[in-house]
VEXDREN-2710 file (C-alpha; in Angstrom, 1 decimal):
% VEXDREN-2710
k/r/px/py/pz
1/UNK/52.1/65.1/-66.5
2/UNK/49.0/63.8/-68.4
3/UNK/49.6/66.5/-71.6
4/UNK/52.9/66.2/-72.1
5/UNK/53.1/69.1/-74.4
6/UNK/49.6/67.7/-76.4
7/UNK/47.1/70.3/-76.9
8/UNK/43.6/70.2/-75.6
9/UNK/40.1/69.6/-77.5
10/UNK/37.4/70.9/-75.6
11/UNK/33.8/70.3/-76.1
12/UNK/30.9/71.6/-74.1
13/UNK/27.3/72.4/-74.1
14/UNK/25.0/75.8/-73.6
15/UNK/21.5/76.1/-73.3
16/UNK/20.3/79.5/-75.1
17/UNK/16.2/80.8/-74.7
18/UNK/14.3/83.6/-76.6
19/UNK/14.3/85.9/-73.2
20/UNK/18.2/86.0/-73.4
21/UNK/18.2/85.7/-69.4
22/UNK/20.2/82.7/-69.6
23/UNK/22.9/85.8/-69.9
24/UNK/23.4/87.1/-66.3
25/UNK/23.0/91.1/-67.3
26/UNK/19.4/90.2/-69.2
27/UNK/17.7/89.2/-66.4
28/UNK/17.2/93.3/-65.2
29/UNK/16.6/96.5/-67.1
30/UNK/18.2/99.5/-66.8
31/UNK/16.6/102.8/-66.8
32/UNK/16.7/106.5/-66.0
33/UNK/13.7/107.0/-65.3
34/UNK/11.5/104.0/-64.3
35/UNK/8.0/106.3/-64.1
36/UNK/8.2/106.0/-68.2
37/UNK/8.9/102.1/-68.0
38/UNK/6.7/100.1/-69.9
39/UNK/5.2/97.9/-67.5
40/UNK/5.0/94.9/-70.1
41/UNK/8.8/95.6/-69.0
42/UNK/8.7/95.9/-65.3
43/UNK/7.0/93.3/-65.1
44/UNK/7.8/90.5/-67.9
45/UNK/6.3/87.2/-67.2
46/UNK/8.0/84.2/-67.5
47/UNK/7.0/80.4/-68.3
48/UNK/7.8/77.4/-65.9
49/UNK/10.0/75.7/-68.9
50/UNK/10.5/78.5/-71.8
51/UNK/11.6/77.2/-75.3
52/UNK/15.2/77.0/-75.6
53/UNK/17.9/75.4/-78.1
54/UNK/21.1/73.8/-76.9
55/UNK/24.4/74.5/-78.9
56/UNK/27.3/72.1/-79.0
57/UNK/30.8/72.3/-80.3
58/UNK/34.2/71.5/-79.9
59/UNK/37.4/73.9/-79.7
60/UNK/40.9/73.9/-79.3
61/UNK/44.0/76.7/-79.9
62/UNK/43.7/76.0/-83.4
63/UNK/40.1/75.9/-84.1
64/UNK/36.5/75.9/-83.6
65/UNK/34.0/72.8/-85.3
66/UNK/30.9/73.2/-86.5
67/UNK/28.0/73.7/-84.0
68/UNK/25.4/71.7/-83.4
69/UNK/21.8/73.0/-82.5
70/UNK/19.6/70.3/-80.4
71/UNK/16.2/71.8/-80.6
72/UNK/14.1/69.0/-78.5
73/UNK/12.6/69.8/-75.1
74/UNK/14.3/66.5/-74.3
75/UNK/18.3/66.1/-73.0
76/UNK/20.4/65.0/-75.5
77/UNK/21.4/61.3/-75.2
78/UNK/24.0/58.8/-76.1
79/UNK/22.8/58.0/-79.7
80/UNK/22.3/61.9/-80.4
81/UNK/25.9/62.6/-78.7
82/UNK/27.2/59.7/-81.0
83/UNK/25.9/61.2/-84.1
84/UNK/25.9/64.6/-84.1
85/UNK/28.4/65.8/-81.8
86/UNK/31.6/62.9/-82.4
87/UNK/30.9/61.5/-86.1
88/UNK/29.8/64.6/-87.9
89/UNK/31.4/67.2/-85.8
90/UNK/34.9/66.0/-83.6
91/UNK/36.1/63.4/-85.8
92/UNK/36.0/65.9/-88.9
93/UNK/37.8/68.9/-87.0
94/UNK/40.2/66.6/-85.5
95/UNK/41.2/65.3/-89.5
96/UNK/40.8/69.5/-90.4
97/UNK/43.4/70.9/-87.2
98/UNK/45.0/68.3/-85.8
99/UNK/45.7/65.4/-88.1
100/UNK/49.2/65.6/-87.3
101/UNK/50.1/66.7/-83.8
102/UNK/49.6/65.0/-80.3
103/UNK/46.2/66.2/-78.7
104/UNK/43.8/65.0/-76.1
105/UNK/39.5/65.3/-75.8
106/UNK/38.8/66.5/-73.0
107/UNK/35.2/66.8/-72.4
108/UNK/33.6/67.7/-69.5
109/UNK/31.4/65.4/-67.0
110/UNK/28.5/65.3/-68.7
111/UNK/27.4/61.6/-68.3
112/UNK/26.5/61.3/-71.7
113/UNK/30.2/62.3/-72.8
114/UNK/31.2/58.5/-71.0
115/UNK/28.4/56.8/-72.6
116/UNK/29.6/53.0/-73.9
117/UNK/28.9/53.4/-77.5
118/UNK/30.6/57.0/-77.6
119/UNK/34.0/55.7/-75.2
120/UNK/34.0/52.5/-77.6
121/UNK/34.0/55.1/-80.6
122/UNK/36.6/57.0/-79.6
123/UNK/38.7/54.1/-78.8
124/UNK/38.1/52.8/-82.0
125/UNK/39.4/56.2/-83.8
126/UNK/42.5/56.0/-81.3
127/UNK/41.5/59.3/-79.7
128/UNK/43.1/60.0/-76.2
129/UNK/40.4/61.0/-73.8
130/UNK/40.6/62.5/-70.2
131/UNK/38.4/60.7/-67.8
132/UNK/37.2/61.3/-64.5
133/UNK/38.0/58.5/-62.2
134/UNK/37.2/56.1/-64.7
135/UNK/33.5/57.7/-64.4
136/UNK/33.3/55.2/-61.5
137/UNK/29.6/54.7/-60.3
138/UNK/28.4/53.1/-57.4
139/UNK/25.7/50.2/-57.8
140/UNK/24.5/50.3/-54.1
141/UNK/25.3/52.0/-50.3
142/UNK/28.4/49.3/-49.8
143/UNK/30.2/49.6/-52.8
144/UNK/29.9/53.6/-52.0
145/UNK/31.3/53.2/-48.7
146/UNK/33.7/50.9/-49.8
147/UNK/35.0/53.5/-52.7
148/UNK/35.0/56.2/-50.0
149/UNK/37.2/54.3/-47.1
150/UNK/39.9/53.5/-50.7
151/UNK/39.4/57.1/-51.6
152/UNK/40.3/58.7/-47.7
153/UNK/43.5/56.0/-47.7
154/UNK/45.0/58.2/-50.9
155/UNK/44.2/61.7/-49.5
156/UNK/47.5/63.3/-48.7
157/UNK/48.0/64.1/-44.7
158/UNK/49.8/66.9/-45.7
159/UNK/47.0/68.4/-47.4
160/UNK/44.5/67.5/-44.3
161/UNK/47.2/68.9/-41.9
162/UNK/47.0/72.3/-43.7
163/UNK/43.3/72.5/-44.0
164/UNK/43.2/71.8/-40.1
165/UNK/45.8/74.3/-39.5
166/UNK/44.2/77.0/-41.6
167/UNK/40.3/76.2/-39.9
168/UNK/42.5/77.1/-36.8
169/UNK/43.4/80.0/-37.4
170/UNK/40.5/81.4/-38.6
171/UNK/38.6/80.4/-35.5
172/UNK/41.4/82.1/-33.4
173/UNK/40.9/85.1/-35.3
174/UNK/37.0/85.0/-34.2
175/UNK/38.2/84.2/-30.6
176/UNK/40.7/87.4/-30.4
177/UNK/37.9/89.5/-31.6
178/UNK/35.7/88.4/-29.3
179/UNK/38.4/89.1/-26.3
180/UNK/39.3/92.1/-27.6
181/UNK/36.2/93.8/-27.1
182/UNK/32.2/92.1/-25.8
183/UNK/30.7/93.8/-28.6
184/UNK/32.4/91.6/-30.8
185/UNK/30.9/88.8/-29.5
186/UNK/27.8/89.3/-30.9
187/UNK/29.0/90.6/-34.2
188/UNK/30.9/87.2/-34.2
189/UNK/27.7/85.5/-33.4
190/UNK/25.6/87.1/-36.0
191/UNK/28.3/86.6/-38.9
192/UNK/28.7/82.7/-37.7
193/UNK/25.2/81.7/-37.8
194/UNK/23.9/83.8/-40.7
195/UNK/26.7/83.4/-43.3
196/UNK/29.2/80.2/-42.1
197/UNK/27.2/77.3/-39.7
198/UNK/24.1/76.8/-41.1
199/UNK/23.8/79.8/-43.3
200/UNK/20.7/81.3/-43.9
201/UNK/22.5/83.2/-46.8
202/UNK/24.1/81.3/-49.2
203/UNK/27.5/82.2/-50.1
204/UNK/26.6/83.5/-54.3
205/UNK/24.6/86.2/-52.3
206/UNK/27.2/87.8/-50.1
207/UNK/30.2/87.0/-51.9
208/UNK/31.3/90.0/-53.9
209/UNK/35.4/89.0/-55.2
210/UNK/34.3/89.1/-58.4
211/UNK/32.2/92.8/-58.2
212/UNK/35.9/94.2/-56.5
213/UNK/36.3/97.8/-58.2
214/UNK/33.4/97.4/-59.8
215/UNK/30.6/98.3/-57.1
216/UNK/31.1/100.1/-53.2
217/UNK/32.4/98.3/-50.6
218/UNK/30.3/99.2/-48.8
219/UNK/26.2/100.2/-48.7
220/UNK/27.5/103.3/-46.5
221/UNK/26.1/105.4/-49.9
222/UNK/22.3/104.1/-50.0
223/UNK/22.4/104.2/-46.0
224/UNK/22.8/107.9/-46.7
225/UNK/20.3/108.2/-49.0
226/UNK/17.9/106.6/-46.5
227/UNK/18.8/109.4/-44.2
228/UNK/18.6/112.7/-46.4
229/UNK/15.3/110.8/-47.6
230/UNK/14.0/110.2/-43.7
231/UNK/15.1/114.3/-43.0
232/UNK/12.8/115.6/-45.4
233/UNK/10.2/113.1/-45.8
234/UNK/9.7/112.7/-41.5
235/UNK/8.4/110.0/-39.7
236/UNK/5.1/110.2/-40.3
237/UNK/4.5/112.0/-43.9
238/UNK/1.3/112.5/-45.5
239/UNK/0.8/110.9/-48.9
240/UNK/1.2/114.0/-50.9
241/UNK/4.3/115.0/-48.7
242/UNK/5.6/111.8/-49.3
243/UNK/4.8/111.7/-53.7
244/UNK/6.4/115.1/-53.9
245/UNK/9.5/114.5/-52.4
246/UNK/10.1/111.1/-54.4
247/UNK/9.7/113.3/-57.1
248/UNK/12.3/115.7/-55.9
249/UNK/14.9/113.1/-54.9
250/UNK/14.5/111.4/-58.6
251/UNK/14.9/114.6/-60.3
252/UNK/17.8/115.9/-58.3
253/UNK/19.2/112.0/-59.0
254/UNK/18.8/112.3/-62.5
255/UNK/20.6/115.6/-62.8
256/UNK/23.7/114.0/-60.8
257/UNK/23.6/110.8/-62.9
258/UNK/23.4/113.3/-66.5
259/UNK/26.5/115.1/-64.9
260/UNK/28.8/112.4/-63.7
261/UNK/28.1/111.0/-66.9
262/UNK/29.1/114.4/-69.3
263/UNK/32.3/114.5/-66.4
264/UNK/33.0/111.2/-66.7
265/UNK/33.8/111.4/-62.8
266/UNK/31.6/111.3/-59.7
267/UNK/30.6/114.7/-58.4
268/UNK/31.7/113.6/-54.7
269/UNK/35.0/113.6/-53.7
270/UNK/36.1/110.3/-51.7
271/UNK/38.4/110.7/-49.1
272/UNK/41.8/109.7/-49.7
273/UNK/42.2/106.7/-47.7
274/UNK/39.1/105.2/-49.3
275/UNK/40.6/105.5/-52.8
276/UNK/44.4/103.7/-51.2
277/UNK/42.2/101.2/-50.0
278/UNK/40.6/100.8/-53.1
279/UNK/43.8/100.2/-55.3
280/UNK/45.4/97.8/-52.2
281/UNK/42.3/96.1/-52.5
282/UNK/42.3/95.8/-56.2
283/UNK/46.1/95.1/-56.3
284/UNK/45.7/91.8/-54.2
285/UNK/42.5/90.4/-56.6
286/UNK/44.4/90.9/-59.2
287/UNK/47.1/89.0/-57.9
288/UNK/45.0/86.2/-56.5
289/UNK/43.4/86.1/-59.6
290/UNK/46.5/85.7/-61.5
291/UNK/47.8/83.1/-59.5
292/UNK/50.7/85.5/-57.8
293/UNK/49.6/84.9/-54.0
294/UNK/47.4/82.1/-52.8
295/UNK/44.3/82.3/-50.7
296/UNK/45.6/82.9/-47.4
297/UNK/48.5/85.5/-48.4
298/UNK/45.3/87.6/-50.2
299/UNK/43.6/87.0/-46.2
300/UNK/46.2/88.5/-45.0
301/UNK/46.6/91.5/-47.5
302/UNK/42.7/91.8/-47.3
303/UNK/42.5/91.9/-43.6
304/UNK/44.2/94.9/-42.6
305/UNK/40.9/96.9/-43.8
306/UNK/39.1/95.4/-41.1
307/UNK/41.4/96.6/-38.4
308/UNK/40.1/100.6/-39.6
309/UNK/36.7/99.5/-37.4
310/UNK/37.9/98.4/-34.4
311/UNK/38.0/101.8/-33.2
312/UNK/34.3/102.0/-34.6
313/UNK/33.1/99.1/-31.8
314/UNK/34.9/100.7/-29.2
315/UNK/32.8/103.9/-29.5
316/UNK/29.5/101.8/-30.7
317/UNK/26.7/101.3/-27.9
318/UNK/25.4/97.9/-27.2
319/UNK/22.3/99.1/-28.0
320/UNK/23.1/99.9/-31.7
321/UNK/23.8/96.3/-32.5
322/UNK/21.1/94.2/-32.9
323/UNK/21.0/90.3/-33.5
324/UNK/18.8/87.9/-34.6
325/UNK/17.4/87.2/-31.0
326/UNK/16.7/90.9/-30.2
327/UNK/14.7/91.1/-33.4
328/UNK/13.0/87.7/-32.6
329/UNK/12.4/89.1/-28.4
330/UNK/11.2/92.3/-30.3
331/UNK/8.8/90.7/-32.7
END
């Protein structure tokens, strides 16, 4: 093992602006009622390159250093890195926490983190460092190829065998469907060339692991809405029609939301088999997460949802699934 027991210094950078939207929850607003929104709110503008400050510090189990703001609209380079972030920052909370135990730096790859002067400095201080391939670069297209044919003679067959094998199944998985029932063909189709070979929509969109338990499953709730909203509203509503029963669906929504919250509960009941799914479902991230199952065992405990709509094709018309080329021979 490369630790042997030592204990790890980390040390990493983070970019911080005024709007705070460098935080994932800042970039919306949340409101009750958007009508009384400011619109200075709504509608915040934002500048191509806003002003922002980059911290820097180093950490480990027994400590934190002291941070170091970089204020310039420029990256921060070698000399700055040197400086700053090793001399007046590692080197002393190295002496402070671990002046007398094994350890290892372990920064991240950040080119400027395998600069010359700062590797030469570190060597010089007889700090242990964890490098990436020996940040290897390649000089022209040869050497790259050259690097990439050594690299392919180390993989591990095994490995490759595996990755094969489990491609394999997947696509047999896709095939069964297909066999099982036509309409699956074009569900298979539509998943294939929207979300796997050539995706239009990139995986951070559709992906939800992380929002497990925390948000639906499903949109089934807002394709409700959509209908008790089309039964009073029409096809064809007139524009006062159409204001005053917006108004009536918000108020009735904000009556729900006021009571759920005094409850603390949800003033619908799910059925039963949705809330098993729910903790089976929740169960098996958890153990992913931790590390207790691998990838495909989660597949596998995952999967078994999907089998609750095969009956749902069989009774589905052709005509109610659409594909990209019926909207296109539509359009």
């Amino acid at each position: 093992m490369f630790l042997n027991g030592s204990d790890i210094i980390l040390d990493d950078e983070k970019y911080f602006g005024l709007s705070g939207d460098n935080v994932q929850c800042n970039q919306r607003f949340y409101t009750t009622d958007p009508s009384t929104t400011p619109s200075d709110v709504k509608y915040k503008k934002k500048k191509k390159y806003p002003p922002k400050i980059l911290i820097c510090m180093a950490m480990s189990a027994r400590g934190v250093s002291d941070i170091y703001v970089h204020k310039s609209k420029e990256a921060i380079k070698s000399d700055i890195y040197l400086n700053e972030c090793i001399n007046n920052r590692l080197l002393p909370f190295i002496e402070e926490h671990h002046k007398n135990n094994d350890f290892v730096f372990w920064p991240d790859k950040a080119s400027v983190h395998y600069a010359g002067v700062v590797l030469d400095r570190l060597k010089q201080k007889n700090i242990p460092v964890k490098v990436y391939a020996n940040n290897w670069q390649a000089k022209d297209l040869d050497s790259l190829a050259r690097r990439v044919k050594k690299k392919a003679k180390e993989l591990d067959p095994k490995t490759l065998q595996a990755m094969v094998k489990n491609v394999s199944k997947q696509l047999h998985i896709v095939e069964e469907l297909s066999n099982l029932d036509n309409k699956f063909l074009k569900l298979t189709d539509y998943i294939l060339k929207n979300y796997i070979e050539h995706a239009r929509f990139p995986i951070e969109k559709w992906n939800h692991f992380d929002l497990i338990e925390e948000r639906p499953r499903t949109n089934n709730h807002v394709e409700g809405y959509h209908r008790q909203l089309n039964a009073h509203i029409g096809i064809h509503p007139s524009i006062w029609n159409w204001i005053m029963n917006i108004q009536k669906a918000e108020e009735i929504t904000a009556i729900r939301v006021e009571q759920e919250d005094e409850q603390g509960r949800t003033n619908r009941k799910r059925r039963k088999q949705d809330v098993r799914h729910d903790i089976h479902l929740v169960s098996a991230k958890n153990a992913f997460a931790n590390d207790e199952i691998d990838l495909q065992e989660f597949q596998l405990l995952s999967r078994h949802f999907a089998y609750n709509y095969l009956d749902v094709f069989h009774k589905t018309r052709d005509s109610d699934i659409s594909t990209d080329d019926d909207d296109e021979s539509n359009a």
